[in-house]
N, C-alpha and C positions, 0 to 999 in steps of 0.2 A: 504494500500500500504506500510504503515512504517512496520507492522507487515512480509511481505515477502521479505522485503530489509533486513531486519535483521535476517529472516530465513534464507536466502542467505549468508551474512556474519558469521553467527555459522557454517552452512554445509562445509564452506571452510577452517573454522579454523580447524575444526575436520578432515576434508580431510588431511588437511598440519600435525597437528599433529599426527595422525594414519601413514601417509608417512616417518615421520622422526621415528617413535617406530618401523617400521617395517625395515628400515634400521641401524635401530642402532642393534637390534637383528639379521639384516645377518650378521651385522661384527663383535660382538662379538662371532658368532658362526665359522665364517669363519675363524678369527685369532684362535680359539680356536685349532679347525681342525687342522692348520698349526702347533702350535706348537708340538701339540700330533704327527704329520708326521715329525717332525725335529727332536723329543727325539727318535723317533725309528730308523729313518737313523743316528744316532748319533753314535760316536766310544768312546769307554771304555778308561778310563787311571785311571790305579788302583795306589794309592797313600799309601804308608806303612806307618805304624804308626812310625817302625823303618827301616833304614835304607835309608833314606832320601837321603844323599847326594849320595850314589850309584843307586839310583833312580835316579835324577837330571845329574849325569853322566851317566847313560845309556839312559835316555828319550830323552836328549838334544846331545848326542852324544859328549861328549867332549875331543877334543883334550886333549895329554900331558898334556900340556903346560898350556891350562884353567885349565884342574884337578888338577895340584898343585896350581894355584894359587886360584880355588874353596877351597882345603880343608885347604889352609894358613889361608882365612877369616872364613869358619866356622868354626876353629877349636878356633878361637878370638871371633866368635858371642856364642859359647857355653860356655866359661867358662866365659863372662859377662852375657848370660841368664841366668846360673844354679846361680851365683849369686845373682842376682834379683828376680829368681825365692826361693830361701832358705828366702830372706828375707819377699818377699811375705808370705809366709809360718808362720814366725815367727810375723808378722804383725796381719795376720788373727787370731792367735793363741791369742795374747796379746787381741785380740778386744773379741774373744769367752770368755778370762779371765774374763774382763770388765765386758761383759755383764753378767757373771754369779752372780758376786758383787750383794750382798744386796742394797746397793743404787750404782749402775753405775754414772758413772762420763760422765756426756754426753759430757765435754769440753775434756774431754780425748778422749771420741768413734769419735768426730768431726777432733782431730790432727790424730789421726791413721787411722778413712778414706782417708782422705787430703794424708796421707804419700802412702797409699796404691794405693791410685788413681797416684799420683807424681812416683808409684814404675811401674803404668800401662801405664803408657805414656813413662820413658824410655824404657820398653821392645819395646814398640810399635816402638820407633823412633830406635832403634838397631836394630828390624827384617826388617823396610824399606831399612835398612843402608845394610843388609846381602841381601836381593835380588836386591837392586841396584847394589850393587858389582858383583853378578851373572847376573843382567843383561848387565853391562857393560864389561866384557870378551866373551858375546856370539856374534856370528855372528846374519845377518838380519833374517836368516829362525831360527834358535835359539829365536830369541828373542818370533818370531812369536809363537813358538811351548812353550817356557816361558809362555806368556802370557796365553796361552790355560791352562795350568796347573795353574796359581793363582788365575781363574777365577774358575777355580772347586775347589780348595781351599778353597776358601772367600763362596762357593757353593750359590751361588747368583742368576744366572737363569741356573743352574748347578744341577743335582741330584745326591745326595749320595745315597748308594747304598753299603752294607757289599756284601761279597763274597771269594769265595775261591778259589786262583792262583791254578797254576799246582804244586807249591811246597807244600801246604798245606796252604800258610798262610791265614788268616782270616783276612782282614781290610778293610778300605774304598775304594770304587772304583767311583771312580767322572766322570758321564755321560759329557762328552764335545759336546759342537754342531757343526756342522760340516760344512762350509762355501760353 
């Protein structure tokens, strides 16, 4: 009798667990499904490599009045990026020297990472400081239509995608999803 009490209790463990494998695999197929139906009803927004802030002002549709005071801050976040960026440059440059030394100075490769890293946290905190600026000039549906563009930016649950506009250019075009 012990022997069929405990055949009983294996058949139901296996029942329960076969139940829970068999639902874990509709929903990883189901979500799957979905998102594959959400990239193809999805809408294009092609992002240039140049010409950025004329992109920003025709996506977002900007007033006058934001456009000048759009291109007053980027025209401040780009000559402190190309800044930082040259110093960058010349950072990585000293560290490539470094390393090429017959015996490298590891105390030295350790201060010019530290400085390199110190030079990638300002860029970081200036380009937050340049879209919070653009996003504080924009209206509610602006911001909305913002958001949709930093999110295919950052291309996060976003697909990049090269391609070529009607003027010929060549660059990234970031799949957005579409709500």
């Amino acid at each position: 009798m012990n022997y069929f009490k405990k055949n009983k209790i294996s058949t139901w463990i296996i029942i329960i667990l076969l139940a829970t494998n068999v639902s874990t695999i509709t929903t990883v197929l189901y979500n799957k499904n979905q998102i594959k139906q959400a990239i193809q009803n999805s809408e294009e927004i092609f992002v240039p490599d140049n010409g950025l802030g004329r992109f920003f002002r025709d996506e977002l549709d900007l007033t006058r009045d934001q456009h000048e005071q759009f291109r007053s801050f980027r025209q401040d976040y780009h000559l402190n990026a190309r800044k930082i960026a040259k110093q960058l440059k010349e950072e990585r440059s000293e560290m490539l020297k470094e390393l090429s030394e017959e015996k490298s100075d590891t105390n030295k490769l350790h201060q010019i990472a530290d400085e390199v890293g110190e030079l990638h946290r300002e860029l970081k905190h200036l380009t937050f400081e340049y879209y919070m600026n653009l996003k504080g000039i924009c209206t509610e549906s602006q911001r909305e239509k913002l958001f949709g563009i930093f999110n295919a930016m950052q291309n996060s649950e976003w697909e990049l995608k090269f391609r070529k506009d009607s003027s010929g250019f060549r660059g990234p075009a970031y799949r957005r999803m579409n709500k």
